[in-house]
SELUMTOR-950362 format. One record per atom (N, C-alpha, C): x, y, z. Coordinates in pm, whole numbers, plus 32768, in hexadecimal, padded with zeros to 4 digits. Layout:
BEGIN
XYZ;...
END
This chain:
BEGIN
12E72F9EA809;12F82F30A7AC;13882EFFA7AA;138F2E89A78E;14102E2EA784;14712E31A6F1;140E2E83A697;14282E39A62C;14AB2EB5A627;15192E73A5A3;157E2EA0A585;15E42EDEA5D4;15E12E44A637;16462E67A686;16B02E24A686;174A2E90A69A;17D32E32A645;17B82D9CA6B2;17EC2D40A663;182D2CE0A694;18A32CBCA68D;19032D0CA62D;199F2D16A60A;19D82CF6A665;1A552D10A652;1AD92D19A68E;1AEE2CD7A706;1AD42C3EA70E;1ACB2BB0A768;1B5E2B6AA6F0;1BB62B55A754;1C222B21A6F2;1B9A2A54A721;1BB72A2FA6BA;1B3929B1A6CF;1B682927A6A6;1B4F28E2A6E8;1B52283AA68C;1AF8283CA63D;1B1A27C8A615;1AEA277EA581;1A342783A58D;1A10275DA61D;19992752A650;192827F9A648;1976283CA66B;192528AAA67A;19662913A5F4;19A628D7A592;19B928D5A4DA;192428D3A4A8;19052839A4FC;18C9280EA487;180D2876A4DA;18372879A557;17BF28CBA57A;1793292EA546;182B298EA537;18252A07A51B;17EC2A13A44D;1812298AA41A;17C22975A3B8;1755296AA3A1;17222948A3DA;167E2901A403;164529A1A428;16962A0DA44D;16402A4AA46E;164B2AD9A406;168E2AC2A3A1;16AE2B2BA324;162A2AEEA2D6;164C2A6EA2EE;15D42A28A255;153F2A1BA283;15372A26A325;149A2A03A34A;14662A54A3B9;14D82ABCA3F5;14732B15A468;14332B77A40E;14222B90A39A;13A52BFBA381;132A2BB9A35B;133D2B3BA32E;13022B03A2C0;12B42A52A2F8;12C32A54A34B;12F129A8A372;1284294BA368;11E62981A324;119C2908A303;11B628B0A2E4;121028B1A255;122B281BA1DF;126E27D2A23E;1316281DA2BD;133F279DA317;12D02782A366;129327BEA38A;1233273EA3CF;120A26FEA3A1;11D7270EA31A;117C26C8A2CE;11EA2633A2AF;128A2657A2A7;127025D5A299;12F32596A2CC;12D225A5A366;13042596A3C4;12EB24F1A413;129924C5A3C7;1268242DA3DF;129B23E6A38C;12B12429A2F2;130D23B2A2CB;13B623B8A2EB;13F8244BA330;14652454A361;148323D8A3D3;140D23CCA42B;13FE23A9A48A;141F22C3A46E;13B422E2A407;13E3223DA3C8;145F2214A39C;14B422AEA35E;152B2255A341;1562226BA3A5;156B22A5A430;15D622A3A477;159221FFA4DA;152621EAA4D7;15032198A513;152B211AA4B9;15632117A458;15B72099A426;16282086A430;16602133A446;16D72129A41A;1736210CA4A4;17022133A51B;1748210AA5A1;170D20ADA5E3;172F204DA5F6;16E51FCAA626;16E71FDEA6DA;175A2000A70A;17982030A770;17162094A7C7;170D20F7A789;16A62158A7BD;16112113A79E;15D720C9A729;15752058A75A;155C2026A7AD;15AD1FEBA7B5;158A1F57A849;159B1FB4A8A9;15C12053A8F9;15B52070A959;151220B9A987;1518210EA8FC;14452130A90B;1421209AA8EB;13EE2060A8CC;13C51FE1A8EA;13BC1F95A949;141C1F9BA997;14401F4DAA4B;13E11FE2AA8C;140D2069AA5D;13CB20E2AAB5;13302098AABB;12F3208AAA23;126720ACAA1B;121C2014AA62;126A1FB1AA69;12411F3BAA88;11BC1F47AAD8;11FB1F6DAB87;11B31F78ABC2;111E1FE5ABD7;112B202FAB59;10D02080AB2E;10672068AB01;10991FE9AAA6;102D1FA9AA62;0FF51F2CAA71;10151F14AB22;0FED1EA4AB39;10481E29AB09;10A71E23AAD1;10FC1DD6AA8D;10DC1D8EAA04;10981DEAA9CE;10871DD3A945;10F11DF6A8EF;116B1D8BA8BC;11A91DA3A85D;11A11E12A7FB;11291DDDA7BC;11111E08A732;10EC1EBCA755;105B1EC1A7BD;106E1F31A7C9;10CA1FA9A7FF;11311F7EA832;11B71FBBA880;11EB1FB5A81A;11ED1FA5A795;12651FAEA714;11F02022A6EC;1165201CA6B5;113F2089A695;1123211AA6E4;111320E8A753;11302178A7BB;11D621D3A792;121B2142A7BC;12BF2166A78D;12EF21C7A742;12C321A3A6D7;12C721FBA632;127F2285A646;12032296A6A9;11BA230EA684;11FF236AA73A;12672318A760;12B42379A7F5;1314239AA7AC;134D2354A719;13F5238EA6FC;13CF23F6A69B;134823B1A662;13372454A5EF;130F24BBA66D;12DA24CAA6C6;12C72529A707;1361257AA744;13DE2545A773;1419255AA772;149625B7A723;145F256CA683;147325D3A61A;141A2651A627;13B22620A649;134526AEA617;13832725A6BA;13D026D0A715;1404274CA779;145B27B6A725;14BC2764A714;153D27BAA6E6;150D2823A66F;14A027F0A619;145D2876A5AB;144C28BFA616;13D428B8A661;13B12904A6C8;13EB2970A6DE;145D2931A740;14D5299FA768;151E29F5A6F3;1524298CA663;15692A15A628;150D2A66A5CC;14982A50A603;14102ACBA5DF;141F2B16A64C;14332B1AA6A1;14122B75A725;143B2BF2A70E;14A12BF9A6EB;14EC2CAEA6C4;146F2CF6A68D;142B2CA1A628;13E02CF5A5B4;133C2CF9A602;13282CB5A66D;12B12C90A689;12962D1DA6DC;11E62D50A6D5;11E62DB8A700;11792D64A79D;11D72D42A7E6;11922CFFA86B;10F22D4EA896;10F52DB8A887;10832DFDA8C4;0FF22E07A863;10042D87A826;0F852D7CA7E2;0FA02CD1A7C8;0FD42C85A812;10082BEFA7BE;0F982BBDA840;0F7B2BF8A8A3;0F242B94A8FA;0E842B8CA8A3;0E5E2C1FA889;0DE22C30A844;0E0D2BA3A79C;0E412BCDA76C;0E6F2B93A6BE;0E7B2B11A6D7;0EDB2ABDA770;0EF72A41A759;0EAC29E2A7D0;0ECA2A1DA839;0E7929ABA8B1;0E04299EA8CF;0DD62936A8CF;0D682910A909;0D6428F4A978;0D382938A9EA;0D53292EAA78;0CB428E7AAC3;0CC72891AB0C;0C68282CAB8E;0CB92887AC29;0C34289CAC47;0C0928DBACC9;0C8B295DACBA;0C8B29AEAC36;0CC62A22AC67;0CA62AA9ACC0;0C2C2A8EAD01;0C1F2AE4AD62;0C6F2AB7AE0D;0CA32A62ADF4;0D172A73AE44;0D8C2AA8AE2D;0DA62ADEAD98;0E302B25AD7F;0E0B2BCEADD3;0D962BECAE07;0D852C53AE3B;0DE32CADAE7B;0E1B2C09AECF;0E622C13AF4F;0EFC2CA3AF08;0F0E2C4BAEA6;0F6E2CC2AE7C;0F5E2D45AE5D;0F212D79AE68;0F042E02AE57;0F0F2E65AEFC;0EE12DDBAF44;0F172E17AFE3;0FAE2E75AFE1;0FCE2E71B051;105B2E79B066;10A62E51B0D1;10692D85B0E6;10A72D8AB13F;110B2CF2B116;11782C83B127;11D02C6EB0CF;11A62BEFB09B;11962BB7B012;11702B53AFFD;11EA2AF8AFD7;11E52A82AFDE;122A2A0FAFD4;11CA29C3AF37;11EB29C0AED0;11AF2976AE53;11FB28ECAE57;11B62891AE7B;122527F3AE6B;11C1279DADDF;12352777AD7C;11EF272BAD1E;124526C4ACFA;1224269CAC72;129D25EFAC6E;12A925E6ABE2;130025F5ABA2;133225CEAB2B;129D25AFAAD9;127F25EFAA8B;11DF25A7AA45;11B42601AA05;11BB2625A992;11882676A93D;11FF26C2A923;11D62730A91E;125727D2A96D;12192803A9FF;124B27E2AA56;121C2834AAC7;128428AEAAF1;12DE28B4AAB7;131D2930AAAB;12F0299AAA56;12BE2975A9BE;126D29E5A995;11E529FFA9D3;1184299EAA17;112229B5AA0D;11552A3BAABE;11B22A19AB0B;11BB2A8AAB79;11C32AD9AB63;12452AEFAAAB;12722B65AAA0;11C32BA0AA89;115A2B68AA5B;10E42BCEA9E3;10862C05AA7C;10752B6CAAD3;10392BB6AB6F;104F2C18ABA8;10EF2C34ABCC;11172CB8ABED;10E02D44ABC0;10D42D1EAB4E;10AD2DA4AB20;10542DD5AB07;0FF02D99ABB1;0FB82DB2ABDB;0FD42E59AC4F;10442E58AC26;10932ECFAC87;10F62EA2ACF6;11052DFFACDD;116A2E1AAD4A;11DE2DFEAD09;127D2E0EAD2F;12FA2DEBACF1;12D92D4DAD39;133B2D04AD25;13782C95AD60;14212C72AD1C;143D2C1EADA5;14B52BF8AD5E;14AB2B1CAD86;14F82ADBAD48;14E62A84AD44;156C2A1CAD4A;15492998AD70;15DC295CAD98;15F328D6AD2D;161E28DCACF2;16492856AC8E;16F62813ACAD;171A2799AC5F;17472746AC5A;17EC279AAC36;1858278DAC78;18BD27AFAC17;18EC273CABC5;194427A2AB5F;1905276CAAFC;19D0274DAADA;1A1726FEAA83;1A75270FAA50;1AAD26E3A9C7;1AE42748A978;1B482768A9A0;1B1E2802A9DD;1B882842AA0C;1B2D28D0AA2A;1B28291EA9A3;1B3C2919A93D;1B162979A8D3;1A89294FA8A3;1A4528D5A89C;19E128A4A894;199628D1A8DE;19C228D9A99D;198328F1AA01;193B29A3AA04;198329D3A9D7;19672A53A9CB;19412A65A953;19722A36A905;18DB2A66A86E;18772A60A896;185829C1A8CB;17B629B2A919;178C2A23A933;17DB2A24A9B9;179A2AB7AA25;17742B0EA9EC;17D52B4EA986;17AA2B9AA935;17132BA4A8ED;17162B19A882;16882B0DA84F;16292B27A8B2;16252AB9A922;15B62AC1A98E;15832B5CA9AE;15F12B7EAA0A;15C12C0EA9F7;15B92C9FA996;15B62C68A92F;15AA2CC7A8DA;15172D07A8FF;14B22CC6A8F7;141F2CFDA8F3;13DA2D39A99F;14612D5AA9FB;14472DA0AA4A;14722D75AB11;14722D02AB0B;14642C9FAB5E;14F82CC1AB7B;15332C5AABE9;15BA2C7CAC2C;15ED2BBFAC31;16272B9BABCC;162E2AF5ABF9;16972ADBAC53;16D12A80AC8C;17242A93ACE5;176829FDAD01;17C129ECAD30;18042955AD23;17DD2962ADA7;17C628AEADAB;1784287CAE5E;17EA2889AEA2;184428D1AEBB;18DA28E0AF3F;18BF290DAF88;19162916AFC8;190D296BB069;18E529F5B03A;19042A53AFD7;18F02AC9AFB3;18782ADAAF66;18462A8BAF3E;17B72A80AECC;174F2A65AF6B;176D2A1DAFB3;16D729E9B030;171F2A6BB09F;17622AA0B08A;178D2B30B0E6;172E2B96B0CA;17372BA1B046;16EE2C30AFFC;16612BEEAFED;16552B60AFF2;15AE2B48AFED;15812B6CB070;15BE2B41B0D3;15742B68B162;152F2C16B14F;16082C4DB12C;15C32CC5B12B;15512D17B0F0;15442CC7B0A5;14BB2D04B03A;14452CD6B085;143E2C61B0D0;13BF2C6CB0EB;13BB2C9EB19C;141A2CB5B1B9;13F32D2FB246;13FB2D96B213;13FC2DDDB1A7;13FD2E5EB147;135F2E4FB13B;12F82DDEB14E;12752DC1B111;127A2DA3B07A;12DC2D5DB052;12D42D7BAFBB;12AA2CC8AF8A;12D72C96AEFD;12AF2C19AED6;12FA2BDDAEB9;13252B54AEC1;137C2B09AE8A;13622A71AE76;13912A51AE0C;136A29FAADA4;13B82955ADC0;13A328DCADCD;13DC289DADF2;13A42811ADAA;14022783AD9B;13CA26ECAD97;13A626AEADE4;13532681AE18;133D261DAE71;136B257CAE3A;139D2538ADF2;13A824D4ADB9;141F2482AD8C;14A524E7ADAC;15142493ADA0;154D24C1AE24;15A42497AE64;160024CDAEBA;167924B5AE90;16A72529AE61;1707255AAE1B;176D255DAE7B;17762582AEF6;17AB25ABAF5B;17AE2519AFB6;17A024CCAFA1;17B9243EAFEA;178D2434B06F;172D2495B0A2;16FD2465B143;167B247DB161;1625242DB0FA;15AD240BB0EB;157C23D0B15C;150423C7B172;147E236EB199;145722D6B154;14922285B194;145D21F9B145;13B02206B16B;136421EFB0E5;12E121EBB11B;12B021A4B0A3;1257211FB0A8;120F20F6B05B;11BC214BAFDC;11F8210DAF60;11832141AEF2;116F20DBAE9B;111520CFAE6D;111B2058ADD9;11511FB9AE2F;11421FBFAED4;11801F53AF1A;12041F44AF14;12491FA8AEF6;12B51FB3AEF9;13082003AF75;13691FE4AFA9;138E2030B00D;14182075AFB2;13F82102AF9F;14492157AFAD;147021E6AFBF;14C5222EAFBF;14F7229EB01B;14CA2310AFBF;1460236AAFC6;144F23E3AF98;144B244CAFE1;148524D1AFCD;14D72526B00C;148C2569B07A;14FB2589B0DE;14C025D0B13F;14CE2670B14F;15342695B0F4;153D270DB0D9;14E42784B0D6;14742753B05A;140C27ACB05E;138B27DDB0F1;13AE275CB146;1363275EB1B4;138327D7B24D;142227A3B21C;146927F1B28B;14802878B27B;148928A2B1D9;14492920B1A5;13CC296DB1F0;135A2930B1C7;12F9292AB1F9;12DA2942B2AA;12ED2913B2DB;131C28DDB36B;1359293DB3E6;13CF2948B395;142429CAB3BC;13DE2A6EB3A5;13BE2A61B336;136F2AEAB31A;12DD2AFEB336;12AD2A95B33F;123B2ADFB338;11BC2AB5B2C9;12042ABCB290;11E42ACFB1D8;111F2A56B1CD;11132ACDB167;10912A67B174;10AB29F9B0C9;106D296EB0CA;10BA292CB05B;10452901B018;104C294DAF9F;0FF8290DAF13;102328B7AEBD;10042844AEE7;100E27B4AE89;0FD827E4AE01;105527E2AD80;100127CCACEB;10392753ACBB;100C2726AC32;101A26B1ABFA;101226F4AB80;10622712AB18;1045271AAA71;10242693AA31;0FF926B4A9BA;0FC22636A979;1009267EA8F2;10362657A874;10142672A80E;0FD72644A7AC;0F782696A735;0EF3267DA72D;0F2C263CA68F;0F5F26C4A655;0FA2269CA5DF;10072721A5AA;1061272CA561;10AB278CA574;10CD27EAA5B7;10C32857A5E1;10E128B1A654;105528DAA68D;1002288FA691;0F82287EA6C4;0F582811A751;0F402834A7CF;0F3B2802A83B;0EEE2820A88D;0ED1279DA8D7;0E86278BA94B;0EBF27BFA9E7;0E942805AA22;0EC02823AA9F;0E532814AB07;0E9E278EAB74;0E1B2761ABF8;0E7F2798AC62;0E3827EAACB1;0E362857AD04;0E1927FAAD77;0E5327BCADCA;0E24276DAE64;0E0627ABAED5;0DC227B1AF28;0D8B27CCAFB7;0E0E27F4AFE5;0E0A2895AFEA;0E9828DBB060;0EB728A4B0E9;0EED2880B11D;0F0F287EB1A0;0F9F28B3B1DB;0FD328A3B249;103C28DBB279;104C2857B2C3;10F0285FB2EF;11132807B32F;111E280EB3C9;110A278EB407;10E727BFB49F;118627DAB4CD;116B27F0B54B;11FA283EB57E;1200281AB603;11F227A3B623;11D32773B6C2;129A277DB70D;128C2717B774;13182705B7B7;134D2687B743;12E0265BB706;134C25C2B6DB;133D2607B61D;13C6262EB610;13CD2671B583;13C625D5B51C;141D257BB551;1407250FB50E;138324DBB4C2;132824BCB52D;12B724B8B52D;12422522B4B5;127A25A4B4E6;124125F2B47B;125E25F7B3FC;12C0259EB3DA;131325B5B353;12CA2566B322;12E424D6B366;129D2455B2FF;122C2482B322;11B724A4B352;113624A4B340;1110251AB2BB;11612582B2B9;117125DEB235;118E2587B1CF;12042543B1A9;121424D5B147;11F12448B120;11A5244BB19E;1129239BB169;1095240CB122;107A2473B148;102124AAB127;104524C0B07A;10B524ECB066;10AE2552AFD6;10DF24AEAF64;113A242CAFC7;113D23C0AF8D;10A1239DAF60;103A2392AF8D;0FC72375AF50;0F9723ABAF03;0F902441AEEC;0F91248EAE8A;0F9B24A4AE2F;1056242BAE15;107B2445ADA5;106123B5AD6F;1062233DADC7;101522C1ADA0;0FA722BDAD50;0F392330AD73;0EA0232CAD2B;0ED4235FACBA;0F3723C8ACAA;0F3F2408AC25;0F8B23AFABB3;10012380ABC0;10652325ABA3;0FE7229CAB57;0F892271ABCC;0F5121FCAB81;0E932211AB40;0E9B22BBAB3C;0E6F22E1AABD;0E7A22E0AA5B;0EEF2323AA35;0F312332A9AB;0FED22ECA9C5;0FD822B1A9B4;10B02265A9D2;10FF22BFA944;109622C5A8ED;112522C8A88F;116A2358A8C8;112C23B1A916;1136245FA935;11AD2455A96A;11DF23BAA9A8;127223DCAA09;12EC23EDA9B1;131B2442A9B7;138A2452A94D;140B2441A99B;142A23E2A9BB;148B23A8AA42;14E12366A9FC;15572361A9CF;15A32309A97E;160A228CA9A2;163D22C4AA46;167B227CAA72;1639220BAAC2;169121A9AAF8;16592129AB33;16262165ABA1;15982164ABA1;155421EDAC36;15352148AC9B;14F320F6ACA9;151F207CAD06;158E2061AD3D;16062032ACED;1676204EAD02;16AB20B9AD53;16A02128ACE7;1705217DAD4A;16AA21B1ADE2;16342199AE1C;160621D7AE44;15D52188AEC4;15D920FAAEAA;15C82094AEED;160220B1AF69;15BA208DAFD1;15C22092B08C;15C9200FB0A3;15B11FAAB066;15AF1F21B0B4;15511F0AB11D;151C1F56B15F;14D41F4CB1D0;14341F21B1A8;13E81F07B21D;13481EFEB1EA;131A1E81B1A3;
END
């Protein structure tokens, strides 16, 4: 179990203050913030106009270009966003090895089988729900994993994170040269590791059509994949309503490994791009994406 574990002695900004607050007043307890985490969600959605108009331009093409509905998707991606950060500062207290039974609702989980093997899996998912908690509750299924996220700054912020993240067992890891070092190594160890498919954080993406849009989503997780071996389970979280979620489990495959690596990359990332297209223009409000993701992400090409 995770629970009552220090989080002290992080000299911290103001930011991971106010975390480390959030998580005195709501990791034992945290129904009522969820409960009313939608009207948090309304006033911040008045109160920054700035972060509006960017989920709004996000959800556009989500919703077909419905104004109106891209403002109400909008509102229910930034309260979700709030409802992350509770998340994380519940995790210490959360006893993971009963949160898959208590919270997810899992589609086609007899493909999570695969993990119980021992041979190395690749998990690629995309900002949408928690797909970081819902790996951490899969795992424990018996396997460890470790996983690669965004650095983060300033670094006292950056490492509180880490901290939270892995509190409940997991290994989080900044996407550097030393975080995709120790991921390889884990999965020629046969082990699991946890990854986004959906921003390229790392700037040397795949321009590939989604939503008719041409732009660059990462190649990282592929070449992961690719290089090792690794066999790759597409998930998608949904969240349902408070720390309660949907988890769609996609058709495993591995990536091919011919002479033209190029070739194998984008055919891995037009594949998991559709993937996340069907899911994305299921439910839009699930993307909890804040920055200008067109913008910054845009290839021009196509």
């Amino acid at each position: 179990m995770a629970a009552g574990r220090d989080l002290g002695g992080l000299s911290v900004s103001w930011r991971a203050l106010a975390m480390r607050g959030a998580y005195l007043a709501a990791g034992r307890h945290p129904g009522p913030f969820y409960a009313i985490a939608p009207l948090v969600a309304r006033v911040t959605w008045a109160l920054y106009p700035a972060v509006r108009r960017r989920v709004v331009r996000n959800l556009l093409p989500l919703c077909d270009g419905d104004v109106a509905r891209a403002r109400r998707e909008g509102r229910r991606a930034l309260q979700h966003v709030l409802e992350y950060y509770l998340d994380l500062v519940t995790l210490p207290r959360r006893d993971m090895s009963r949160f898959e039974a208590e919270h997810l609702e899992i589609y086609h989980g007899e493909r999570l089988d695969l993990l119980r093997s021992n041979g190395a899996v690749l998990l690629v998912s995309a900002h949408t729900g928690n797909a970081e908690l819902a790996i951490q509750a899969l795992t424990y299924r018996g396997r460890s994993f470790a996983a690669l996220v965004e650095r983060l700054e300033p670094r006292d912020w950056a490492e509180y994170m880490l901290k939270l993240r892995s509190s409940a067992g997991g290994t989080f890891l900044e996407a550097n040269f030393a975080g995709v070092r120790a991921c390889i190594e884990t999965l020629r160890e046969g082990g699991v590791v946890g990854v986004m498919g959906d921003r390229d954080i790392q700037h040397t993406g795949v321009c590939v059509q989604i939503f008719q849009r041409a732009v660059r989503l990462p190649r990282g997780p592929w070449e992961l994949a690719r290089r090792t071996g690794a066999l790759v389970i597409p998930i998608f979280s949904s969240r349902k309503r408070g720390d309660q979620f949907r988890i769609d489990v996609e058709e495993p495959f591995r990536v091919a490994a011919t002479e033209d690596a190029d070739r194998d990359i984008r055919e891995a990332v037009e594949r998991f791009a559709g993937l996340l297209e069907r899911h994305l223009r299921r439910d839009p409000g699930q993307w909890a994406v804040l920055e200008d993701f067109w913008k910054v992400h845009g290839c021009g090409e196509g």
